[in-house]
Gaussian input, Z-matrix of N, CA and C with variables (Angstrom, degrees):
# hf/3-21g

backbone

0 1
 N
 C     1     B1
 C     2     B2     1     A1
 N     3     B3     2     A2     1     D1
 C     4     B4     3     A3     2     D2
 C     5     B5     4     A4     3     D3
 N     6     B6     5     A5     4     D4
 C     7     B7     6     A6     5     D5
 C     8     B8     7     A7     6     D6
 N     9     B9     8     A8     7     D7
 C    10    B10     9     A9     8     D8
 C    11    B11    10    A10     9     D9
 N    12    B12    11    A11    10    D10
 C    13    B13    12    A12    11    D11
 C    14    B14    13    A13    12    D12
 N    15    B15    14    A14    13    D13
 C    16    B16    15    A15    14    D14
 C    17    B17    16    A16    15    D15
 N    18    B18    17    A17    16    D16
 C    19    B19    18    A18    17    D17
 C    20    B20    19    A19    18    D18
 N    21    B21    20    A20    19    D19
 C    22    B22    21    A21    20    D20
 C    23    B23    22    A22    21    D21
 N    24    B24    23    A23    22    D22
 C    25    B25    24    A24    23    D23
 C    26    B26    25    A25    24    D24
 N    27    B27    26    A26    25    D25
 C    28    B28    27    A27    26    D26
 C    29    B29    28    A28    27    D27
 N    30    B30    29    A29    28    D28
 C    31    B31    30    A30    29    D29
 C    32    B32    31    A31    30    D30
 N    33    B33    32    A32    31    D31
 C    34    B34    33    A33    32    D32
 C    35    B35    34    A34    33    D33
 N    36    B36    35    A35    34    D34
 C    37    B37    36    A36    35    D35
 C    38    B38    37    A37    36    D36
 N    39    B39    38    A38    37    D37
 C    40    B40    39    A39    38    D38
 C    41    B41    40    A40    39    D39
 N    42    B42    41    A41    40    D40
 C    43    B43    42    A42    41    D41
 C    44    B44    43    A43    42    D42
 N    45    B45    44    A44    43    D43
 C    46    B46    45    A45    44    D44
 C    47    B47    46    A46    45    D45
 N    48    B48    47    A47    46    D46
 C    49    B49    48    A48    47    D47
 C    50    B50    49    A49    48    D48
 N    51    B51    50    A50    49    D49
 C    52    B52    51    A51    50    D50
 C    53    B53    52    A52    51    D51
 N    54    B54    53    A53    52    D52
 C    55    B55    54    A54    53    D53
 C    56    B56    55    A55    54    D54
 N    57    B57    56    A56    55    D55
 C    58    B58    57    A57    56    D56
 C    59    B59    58    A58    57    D57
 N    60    B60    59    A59    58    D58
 C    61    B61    60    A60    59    D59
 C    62    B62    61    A61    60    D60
 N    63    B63    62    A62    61    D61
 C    64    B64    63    A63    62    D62
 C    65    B65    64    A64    63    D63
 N    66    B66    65    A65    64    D64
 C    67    B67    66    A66    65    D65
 C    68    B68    67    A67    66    D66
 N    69    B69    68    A68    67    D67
 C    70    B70    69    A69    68    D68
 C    71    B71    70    A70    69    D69
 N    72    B72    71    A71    70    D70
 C    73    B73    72    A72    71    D71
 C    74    B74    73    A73    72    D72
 N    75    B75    74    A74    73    D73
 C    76    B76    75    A75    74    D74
 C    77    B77    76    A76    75    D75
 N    78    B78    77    A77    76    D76
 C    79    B79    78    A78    77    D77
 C    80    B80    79    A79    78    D78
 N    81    B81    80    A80    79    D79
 C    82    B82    81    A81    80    D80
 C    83    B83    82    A82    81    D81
 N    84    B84    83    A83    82    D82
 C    85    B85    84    A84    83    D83
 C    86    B86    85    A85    84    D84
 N    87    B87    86    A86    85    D85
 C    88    B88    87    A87    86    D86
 C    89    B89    88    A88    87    D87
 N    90    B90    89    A89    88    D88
 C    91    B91    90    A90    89    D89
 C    92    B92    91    A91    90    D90
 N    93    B93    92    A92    91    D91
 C    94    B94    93    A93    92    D92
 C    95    B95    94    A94    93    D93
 N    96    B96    95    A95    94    D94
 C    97    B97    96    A96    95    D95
 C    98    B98    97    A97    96    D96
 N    99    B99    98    A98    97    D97
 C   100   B100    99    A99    98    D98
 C   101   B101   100   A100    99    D99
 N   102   B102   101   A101   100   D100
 C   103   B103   102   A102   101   D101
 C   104   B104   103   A103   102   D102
 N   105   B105   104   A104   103   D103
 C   106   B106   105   A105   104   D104
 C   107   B107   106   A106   105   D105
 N   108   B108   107   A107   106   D106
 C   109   B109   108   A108   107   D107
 C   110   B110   109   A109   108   D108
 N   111   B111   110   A110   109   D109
 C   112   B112   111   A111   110   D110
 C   113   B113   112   A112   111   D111
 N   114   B114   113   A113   112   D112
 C   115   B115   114   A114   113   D113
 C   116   B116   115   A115   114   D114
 N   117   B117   116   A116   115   D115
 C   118   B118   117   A117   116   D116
 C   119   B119   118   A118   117   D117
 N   120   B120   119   A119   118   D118
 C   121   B121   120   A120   119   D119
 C   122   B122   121   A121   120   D120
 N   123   B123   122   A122   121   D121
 C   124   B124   123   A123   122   D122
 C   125   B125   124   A124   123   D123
 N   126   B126   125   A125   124   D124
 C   127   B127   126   A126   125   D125
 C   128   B128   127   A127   126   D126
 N   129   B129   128   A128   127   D127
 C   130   B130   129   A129   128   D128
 C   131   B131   130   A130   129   D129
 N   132   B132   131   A131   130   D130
 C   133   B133   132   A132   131   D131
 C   134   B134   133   A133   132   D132
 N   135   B135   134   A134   133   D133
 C   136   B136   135   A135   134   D134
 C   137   B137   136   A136   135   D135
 N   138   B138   137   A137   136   D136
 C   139   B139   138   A138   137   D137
 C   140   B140   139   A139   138   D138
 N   141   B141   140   A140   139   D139
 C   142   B142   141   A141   140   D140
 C   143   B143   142   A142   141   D141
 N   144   B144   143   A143   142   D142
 C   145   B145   144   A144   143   D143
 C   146   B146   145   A145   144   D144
 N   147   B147   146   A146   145   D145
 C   148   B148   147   A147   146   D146
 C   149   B149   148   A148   147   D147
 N   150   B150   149   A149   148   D148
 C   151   B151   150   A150   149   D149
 C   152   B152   151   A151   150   D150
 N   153   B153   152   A152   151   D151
 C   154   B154   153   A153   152   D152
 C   155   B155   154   A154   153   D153
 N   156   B156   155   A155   154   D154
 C   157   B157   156   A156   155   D155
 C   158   B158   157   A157   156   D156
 N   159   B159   158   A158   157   D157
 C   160   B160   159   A159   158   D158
 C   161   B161   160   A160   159   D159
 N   162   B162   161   A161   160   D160
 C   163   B163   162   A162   161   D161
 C   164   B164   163   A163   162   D162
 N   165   B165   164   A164   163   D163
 C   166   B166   165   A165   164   D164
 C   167   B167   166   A166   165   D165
 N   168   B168   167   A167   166   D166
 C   169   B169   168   A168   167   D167
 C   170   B170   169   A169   168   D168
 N   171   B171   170   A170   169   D169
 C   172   B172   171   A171   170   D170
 C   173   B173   172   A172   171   D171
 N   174   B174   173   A173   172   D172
 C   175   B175   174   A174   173   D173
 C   176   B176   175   A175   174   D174
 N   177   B177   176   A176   175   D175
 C   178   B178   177   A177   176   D176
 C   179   B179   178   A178   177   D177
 N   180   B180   179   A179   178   D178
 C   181   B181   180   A180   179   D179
 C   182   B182   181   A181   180   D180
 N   183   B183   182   A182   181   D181
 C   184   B184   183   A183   182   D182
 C   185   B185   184   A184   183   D183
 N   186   B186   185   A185   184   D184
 C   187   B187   186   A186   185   D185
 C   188   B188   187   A187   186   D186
 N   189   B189   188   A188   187   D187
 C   190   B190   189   A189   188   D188
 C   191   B191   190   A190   189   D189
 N   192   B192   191   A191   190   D190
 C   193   B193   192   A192   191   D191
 C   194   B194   193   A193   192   D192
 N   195   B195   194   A194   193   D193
 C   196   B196   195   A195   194   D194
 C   197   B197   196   A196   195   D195
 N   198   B198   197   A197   196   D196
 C   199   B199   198   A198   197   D197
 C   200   B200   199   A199   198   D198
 N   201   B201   200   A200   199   D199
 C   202   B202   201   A201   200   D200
 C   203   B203   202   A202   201   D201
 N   204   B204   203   A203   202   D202
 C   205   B205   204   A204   203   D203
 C   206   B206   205   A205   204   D204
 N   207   B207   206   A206   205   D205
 C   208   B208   207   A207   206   D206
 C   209   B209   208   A208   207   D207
 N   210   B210   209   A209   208   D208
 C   211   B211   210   A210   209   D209
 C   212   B212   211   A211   210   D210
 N   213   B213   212   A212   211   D211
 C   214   B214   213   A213   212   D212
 C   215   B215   214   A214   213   D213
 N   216   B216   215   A215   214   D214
 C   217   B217   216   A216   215   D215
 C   218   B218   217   A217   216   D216
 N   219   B219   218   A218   217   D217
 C   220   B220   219   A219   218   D218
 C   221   B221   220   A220   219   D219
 N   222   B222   221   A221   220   D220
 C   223   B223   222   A222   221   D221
 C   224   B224   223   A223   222   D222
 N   225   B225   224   A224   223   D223
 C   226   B226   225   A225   224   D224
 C   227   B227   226   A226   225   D225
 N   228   B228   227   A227   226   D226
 C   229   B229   228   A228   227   D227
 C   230   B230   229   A229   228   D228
 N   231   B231   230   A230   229   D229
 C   232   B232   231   A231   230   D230
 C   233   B233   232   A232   231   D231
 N   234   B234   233   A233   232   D232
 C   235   B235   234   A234   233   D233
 C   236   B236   235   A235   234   D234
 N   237   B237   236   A236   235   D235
 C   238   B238   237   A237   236   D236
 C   239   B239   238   A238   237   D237
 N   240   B240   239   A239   238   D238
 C   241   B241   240   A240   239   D239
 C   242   B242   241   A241   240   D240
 N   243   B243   242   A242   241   D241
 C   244   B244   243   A243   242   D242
 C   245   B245   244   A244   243   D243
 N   246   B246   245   A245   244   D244
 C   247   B247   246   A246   245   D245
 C   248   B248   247   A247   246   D246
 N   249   B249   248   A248   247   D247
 C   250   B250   249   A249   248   D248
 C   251   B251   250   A250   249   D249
 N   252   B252   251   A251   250   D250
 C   253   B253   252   A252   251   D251
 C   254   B254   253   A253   252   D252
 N   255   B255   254   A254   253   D253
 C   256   B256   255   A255   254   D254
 C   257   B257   256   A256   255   D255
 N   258   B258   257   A257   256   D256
 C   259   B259   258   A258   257   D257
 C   260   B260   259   A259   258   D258
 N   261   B261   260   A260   259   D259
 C   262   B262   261   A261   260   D260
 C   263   B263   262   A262   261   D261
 N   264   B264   263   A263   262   D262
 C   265   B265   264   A264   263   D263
 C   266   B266   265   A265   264   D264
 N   267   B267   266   A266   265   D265
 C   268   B268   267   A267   266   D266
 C   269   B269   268   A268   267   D267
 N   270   B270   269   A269   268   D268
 C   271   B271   270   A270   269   D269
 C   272   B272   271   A271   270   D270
 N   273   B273   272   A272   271   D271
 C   274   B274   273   A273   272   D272
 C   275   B275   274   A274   273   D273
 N   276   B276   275   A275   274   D274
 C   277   B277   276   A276   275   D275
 C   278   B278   277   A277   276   D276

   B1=1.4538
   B2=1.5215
   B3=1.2972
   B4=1.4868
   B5=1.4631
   B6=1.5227
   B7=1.2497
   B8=1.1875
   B9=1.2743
   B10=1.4759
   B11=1.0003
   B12=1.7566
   B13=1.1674
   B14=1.8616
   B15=1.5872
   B16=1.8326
   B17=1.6481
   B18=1.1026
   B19=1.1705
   B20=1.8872
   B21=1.5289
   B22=1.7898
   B23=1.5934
   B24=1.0288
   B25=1.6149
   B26=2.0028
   B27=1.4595
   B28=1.4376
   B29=1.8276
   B30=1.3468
   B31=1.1897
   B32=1.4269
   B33=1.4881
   B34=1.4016
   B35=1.2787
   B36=1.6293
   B37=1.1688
   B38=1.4478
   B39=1.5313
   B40=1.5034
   B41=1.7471
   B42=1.7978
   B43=1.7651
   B44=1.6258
   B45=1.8314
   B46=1.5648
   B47=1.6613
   B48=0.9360
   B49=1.4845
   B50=1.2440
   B51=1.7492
   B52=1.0646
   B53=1.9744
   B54=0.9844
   B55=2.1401
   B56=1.3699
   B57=1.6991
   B58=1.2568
   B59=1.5916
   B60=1.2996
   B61=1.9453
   B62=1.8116
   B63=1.4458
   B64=2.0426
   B65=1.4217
   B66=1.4863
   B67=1.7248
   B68=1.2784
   B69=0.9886
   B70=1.5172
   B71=1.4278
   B72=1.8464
   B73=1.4224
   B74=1.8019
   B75=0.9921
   B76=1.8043
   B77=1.8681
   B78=1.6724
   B79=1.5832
   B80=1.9103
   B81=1.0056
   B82=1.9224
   B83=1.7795
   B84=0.9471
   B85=2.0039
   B86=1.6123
   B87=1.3080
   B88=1.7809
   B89=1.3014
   B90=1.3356
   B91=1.6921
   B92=1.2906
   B93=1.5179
   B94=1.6999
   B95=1.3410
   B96=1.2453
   B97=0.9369
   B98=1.7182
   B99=1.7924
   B100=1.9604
   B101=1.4937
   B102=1.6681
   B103=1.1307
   B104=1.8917
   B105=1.2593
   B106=1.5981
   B107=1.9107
   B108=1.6052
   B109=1.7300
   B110=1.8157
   B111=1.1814
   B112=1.6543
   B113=1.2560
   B114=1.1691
   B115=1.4124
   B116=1.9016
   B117=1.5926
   B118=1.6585
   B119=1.3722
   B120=1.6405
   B121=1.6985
   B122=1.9586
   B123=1.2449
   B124=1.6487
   B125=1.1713
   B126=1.5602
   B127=1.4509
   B128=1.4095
   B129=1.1242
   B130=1.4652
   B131=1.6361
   B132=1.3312
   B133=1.7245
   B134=1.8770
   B135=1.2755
   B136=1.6183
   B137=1.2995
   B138=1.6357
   B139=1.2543
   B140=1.7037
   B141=1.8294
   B142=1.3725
   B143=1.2524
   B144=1.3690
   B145=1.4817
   B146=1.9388
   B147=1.6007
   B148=1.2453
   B149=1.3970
   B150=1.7475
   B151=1.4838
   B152=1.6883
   B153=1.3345
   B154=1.7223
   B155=1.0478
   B156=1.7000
   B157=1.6662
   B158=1.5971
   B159=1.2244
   B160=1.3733
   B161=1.9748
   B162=0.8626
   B163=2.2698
   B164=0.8959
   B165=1.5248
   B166=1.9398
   B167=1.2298
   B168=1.4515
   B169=1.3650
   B170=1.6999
   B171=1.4664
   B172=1.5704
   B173=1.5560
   B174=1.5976
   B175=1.1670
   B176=1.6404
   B177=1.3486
   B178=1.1918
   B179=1.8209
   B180=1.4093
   B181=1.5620
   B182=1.7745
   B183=0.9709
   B184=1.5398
   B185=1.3539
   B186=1.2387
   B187=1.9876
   B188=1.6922
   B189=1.6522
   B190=1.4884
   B191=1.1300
   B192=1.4281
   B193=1.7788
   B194=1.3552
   B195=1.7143
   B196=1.0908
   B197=2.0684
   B198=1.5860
   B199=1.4498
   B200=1.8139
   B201=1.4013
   B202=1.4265
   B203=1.8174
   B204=1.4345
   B205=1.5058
   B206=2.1379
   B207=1.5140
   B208=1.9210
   B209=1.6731
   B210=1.2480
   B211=1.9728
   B212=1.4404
   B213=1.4577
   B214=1.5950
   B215=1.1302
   B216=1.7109
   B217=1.9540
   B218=1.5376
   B219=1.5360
   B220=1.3860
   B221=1.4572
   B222=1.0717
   B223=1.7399
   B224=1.3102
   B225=1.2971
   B226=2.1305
   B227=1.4675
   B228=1.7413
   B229=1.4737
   B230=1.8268
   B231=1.3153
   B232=1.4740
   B233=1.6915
   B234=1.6063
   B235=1.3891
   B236=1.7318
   B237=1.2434
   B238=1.4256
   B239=1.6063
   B240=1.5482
   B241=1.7906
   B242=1.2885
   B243=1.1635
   B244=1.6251
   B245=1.7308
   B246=1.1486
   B247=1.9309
   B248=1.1113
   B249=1.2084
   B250=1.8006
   B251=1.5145
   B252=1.2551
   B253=1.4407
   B254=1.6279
   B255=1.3282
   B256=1.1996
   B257=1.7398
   B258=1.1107
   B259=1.3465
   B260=1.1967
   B261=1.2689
   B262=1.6542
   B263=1.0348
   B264=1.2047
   B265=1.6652
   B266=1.3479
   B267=1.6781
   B268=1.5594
   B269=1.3119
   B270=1.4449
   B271=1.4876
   B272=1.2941
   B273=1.7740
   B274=1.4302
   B275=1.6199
   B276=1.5880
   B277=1.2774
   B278=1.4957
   A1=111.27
   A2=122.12
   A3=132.07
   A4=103.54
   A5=109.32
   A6=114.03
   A7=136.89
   A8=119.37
   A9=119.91
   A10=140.80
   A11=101.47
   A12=121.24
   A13=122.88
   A14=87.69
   A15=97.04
   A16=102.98
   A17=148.24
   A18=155.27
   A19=97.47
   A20=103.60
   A21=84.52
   A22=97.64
   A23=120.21
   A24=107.28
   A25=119.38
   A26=91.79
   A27=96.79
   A28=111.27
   A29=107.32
   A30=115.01
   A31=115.66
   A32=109.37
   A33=140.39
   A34=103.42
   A35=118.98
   A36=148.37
   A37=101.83
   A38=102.58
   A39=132.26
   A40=116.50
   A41=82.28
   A42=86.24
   A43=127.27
   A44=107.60
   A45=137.83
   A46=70.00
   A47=123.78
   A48=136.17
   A49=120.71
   A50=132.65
   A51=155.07
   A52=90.01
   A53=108.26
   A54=102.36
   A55=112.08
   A56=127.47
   A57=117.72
   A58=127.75
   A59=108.81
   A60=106.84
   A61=96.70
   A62=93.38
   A63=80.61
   A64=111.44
   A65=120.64
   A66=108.88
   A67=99.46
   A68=128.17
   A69=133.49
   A70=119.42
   A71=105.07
   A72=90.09
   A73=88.32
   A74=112.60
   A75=101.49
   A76=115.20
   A77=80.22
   A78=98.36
   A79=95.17
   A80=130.96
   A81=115.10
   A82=92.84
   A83=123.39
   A84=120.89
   A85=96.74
   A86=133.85
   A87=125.82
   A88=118.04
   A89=120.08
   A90=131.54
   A91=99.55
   A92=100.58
   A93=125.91
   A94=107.82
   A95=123.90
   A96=136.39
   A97=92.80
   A98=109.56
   A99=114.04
   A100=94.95
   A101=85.58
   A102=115.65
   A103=121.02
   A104=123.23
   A105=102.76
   A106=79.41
   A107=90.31
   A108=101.21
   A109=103.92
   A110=100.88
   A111=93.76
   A112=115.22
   A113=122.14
   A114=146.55
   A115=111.33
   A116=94.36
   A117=100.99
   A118=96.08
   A119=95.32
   A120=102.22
   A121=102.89
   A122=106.06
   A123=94.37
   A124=124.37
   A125=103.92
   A126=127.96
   A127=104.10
   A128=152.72
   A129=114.00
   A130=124.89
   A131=113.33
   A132=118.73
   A133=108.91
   A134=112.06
   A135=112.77
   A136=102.68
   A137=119.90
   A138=117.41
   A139=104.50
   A140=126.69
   A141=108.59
   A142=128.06
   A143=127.99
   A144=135.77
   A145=111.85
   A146=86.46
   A147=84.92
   A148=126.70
   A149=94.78
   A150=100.58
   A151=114.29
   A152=83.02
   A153=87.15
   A154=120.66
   A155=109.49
   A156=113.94
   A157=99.84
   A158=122.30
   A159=156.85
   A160=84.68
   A161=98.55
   A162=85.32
   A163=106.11
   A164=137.77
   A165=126.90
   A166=132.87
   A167=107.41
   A168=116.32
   A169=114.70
   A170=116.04
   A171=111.83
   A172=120.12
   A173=134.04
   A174=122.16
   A175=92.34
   A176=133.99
   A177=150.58
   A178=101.57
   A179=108.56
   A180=118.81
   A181=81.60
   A182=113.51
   A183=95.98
   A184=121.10
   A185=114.48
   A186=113.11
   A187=93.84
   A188=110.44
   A189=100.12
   A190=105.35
   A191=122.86
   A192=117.88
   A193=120.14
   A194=93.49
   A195=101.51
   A196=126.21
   A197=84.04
   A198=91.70
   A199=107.79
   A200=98.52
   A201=107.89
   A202=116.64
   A203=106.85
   A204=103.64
   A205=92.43
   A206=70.57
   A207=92.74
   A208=97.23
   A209=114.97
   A210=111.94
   A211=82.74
   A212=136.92
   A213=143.86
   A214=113.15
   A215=121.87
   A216=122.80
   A217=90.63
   A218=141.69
   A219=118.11
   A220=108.55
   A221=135.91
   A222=147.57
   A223=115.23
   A224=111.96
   A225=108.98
   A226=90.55
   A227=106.12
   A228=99.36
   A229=85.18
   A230=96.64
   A231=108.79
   A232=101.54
   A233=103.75
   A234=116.30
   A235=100.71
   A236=127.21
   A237=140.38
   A238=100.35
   A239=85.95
   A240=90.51
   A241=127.05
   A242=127.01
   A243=121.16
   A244=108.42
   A245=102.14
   A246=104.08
   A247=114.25
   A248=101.90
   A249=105.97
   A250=111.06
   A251=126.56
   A252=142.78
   A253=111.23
   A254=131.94
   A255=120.83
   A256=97.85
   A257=111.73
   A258=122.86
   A259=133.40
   A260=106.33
   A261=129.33
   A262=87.31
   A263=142.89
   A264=135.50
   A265=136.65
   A266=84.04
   A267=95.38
   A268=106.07
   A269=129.20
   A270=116.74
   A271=117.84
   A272=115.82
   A273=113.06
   A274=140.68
   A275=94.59
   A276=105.09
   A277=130.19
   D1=-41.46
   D2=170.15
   D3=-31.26
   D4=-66.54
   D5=-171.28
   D6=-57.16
   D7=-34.84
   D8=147.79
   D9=-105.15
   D10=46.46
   D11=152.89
   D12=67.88
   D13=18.99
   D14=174.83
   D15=-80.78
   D16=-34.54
   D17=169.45
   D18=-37.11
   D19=-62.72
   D20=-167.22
   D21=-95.46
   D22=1.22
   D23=161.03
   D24=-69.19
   D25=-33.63
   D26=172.01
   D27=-67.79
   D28=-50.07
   D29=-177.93
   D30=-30.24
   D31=-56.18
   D32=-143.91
   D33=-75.47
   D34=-29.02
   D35=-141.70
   D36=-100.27
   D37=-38.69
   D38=-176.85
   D39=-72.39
   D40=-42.26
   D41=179.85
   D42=-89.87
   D43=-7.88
   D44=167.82
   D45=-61.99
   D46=-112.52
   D47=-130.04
   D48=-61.99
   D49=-4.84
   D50=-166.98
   D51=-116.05
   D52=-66.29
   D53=157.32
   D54=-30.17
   D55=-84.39
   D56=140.48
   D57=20.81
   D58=-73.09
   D59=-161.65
   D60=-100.31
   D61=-20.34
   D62=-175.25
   D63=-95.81
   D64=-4.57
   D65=-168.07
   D66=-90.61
   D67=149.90
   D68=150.91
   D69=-46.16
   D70=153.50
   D71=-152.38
   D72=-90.03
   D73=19.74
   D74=167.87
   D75=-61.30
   D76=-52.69
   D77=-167.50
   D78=-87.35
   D79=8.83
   D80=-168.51
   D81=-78.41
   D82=-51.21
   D83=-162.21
   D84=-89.55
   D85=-3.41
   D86=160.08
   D87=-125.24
   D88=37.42
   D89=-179.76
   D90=-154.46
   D91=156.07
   D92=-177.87
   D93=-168.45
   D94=131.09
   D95=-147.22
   D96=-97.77
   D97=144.95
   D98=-179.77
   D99=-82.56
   D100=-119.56
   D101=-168.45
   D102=-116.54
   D103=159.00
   D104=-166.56
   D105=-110.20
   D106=141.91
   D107=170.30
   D108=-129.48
   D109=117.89
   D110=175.13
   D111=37.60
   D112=47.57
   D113=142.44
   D114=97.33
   D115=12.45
   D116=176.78
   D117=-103.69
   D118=132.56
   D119=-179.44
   D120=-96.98
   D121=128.43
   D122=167.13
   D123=-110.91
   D124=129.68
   D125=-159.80
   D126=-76.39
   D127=110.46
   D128=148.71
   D129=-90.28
   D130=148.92
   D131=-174.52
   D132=-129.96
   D133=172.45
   D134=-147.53
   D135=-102.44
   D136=4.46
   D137=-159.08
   D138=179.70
   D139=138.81
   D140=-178.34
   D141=-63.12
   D142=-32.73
   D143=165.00
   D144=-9.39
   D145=-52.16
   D146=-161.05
   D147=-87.49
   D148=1.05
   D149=157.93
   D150=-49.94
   D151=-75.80
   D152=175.88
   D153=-20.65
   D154=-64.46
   D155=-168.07
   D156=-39.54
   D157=-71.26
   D158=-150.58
   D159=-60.36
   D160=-23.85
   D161=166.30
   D162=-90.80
   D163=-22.84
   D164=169.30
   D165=-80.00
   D166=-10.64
   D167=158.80
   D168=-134.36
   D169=38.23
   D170=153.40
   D171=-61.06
   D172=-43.67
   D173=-146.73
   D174=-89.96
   D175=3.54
   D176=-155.91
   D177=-107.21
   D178=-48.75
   D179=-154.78
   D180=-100.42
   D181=-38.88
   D182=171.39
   D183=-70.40
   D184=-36.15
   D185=178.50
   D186=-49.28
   D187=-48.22
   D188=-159.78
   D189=-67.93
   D190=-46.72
   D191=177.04
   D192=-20.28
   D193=-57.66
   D194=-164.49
   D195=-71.10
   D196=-5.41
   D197=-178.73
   D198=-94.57
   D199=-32.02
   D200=178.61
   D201=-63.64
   D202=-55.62
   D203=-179.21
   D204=-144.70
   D205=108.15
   D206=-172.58
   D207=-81.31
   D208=-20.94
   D209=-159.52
   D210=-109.16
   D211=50.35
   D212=141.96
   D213=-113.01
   D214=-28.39
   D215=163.75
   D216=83.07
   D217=11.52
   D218=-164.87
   D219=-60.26
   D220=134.80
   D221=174.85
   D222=-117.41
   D223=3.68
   D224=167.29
   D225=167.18
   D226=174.04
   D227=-170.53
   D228=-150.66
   D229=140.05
   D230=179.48
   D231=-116.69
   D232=126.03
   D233=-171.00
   D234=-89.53
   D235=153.63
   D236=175.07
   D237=-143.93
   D238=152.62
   D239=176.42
   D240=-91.59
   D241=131.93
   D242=175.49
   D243=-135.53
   D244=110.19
   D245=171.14
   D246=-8.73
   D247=-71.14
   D248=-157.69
   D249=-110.18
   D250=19.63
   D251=155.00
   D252=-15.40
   D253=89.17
   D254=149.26
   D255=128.23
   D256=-4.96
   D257=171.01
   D258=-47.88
   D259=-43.23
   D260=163.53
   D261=-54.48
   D262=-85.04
   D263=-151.19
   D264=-36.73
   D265=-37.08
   D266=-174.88
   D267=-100.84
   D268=-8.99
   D269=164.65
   D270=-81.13
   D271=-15.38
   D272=159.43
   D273=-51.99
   D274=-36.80
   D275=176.11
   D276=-100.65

């Protein structure tokens, strides 16, 4: 399973939906969560505002991370911009 890569598709799958229950609902319909690198998770959001936002409730969305999926190690999260960031989400629901 390693090998083709179902392991971090599940992961990924794990950290969409665990993003989901810990972000604030400012940032939940213009954020989506990347990839985790040495314990920085990258956010992406739809617009700069929400960088900002996303510094008044980091030490908050990380406690939850960290309660939601503990075997990811996230330790801070660096936001980047992407247009249409979070779009998927909201056509899911």
């Amino acid at each position: 399973m390693a090998r083709t890569g179902y392991d971090r598709e599940h992961a990924a799958g794990s950290l969409d939906t665990a993003w989901q229950q810990a972000a604030p609902d400012s940032l939940r319909g213009a954020s989506q969560p990347g990839l985790v690198r040495r314990g920085v998770l990258e956010v992406f959001v739809s617009h700069s505002a929400l960088v900002q936002e996303m510094g008044f409730h980091k030490r908050d969305v990380l406690k939850r991370l960290g309660e939601l999926v503990p075997a990811e190690g996230i330790t801070d999260i660096c936001c980047r911009l992407m247009v249409d960031a979070g779009q998927s989400f909201v056509s899911e629901q």
